[in-house]
C-alpha positions as a printed Julia matrix, in Angstrom:
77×3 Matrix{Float64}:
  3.27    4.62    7.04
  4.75    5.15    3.36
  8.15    2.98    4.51
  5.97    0.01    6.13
  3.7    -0.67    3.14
  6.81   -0.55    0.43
  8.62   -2.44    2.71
  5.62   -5.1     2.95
  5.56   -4.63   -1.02
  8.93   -5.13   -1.75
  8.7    -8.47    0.14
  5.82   -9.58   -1.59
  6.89   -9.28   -5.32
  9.55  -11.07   -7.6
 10.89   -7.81   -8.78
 11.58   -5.15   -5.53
 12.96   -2.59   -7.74
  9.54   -1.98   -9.43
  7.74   -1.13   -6.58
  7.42    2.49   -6.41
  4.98    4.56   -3.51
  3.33    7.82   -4.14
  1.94    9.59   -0.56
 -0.48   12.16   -1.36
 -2.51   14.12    1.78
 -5.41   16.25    0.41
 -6.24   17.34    3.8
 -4.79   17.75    7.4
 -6.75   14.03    8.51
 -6.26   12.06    5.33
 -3.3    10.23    3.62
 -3.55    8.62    0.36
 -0.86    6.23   -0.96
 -0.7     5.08   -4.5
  1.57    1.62   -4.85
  3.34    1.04   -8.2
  4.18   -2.46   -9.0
  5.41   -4.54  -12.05
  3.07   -5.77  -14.46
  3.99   -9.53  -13.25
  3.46   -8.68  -10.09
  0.01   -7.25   -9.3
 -1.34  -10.04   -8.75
  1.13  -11.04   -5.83
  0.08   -7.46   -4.13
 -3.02   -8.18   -4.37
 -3.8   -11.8    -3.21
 -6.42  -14.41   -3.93
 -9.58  -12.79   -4.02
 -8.27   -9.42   -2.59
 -7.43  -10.53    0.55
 -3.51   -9.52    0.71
 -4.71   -5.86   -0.16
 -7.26   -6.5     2.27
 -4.78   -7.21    4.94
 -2.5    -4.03    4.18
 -4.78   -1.88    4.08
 -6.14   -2.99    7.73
 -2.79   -2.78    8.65
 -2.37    0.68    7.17
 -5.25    2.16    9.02
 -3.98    0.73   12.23
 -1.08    2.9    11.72
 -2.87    5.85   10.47
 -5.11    5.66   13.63
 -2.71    6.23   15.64
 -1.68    9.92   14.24
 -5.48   10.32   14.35
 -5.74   10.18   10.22
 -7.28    8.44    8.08
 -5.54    6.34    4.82
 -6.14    5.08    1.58
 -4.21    2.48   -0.47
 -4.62    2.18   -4.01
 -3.07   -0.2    -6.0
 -2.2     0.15   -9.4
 -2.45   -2.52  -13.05
């Protein structure tokens, strides 16, 4: 999960080498990930009117389903 979203990130922005991912799990069924990016770049991540954040994070819990968890993306300014 962690290596497809920075891989989707690191596509997405000018500056790949900013984009840092932080995978926390607070419990056995749930997997939060914290994304990183440039200043320049947020708004590349996240898309007119959310809807590239949107579309990761679908993706995301497609994944996450599979393991039987569930995930969060957050996206940091």
């Amino acid at each position: 999960m962690k290596e497809f979203i920075e891989f989707i990130a690191k596509h997405l922005v000018d500056s790949p080498d900013s984009v840092s991912l932080e995978e926390v799990a607070p419990d056995e069924k749930t997997v939060e990930l914290t994304l990183k990016v440039g200043a320049d770049d947020v708004g590349k991540v996240i898309g007119k009117q959310g809807k590239t954040a949107q579309a990761m994070r679908t993706l995301l819990t497609a994944i996450a389903a599979k393991d039987g968890k569930r995930a969060i993306l957050k996206i940091l300014d």
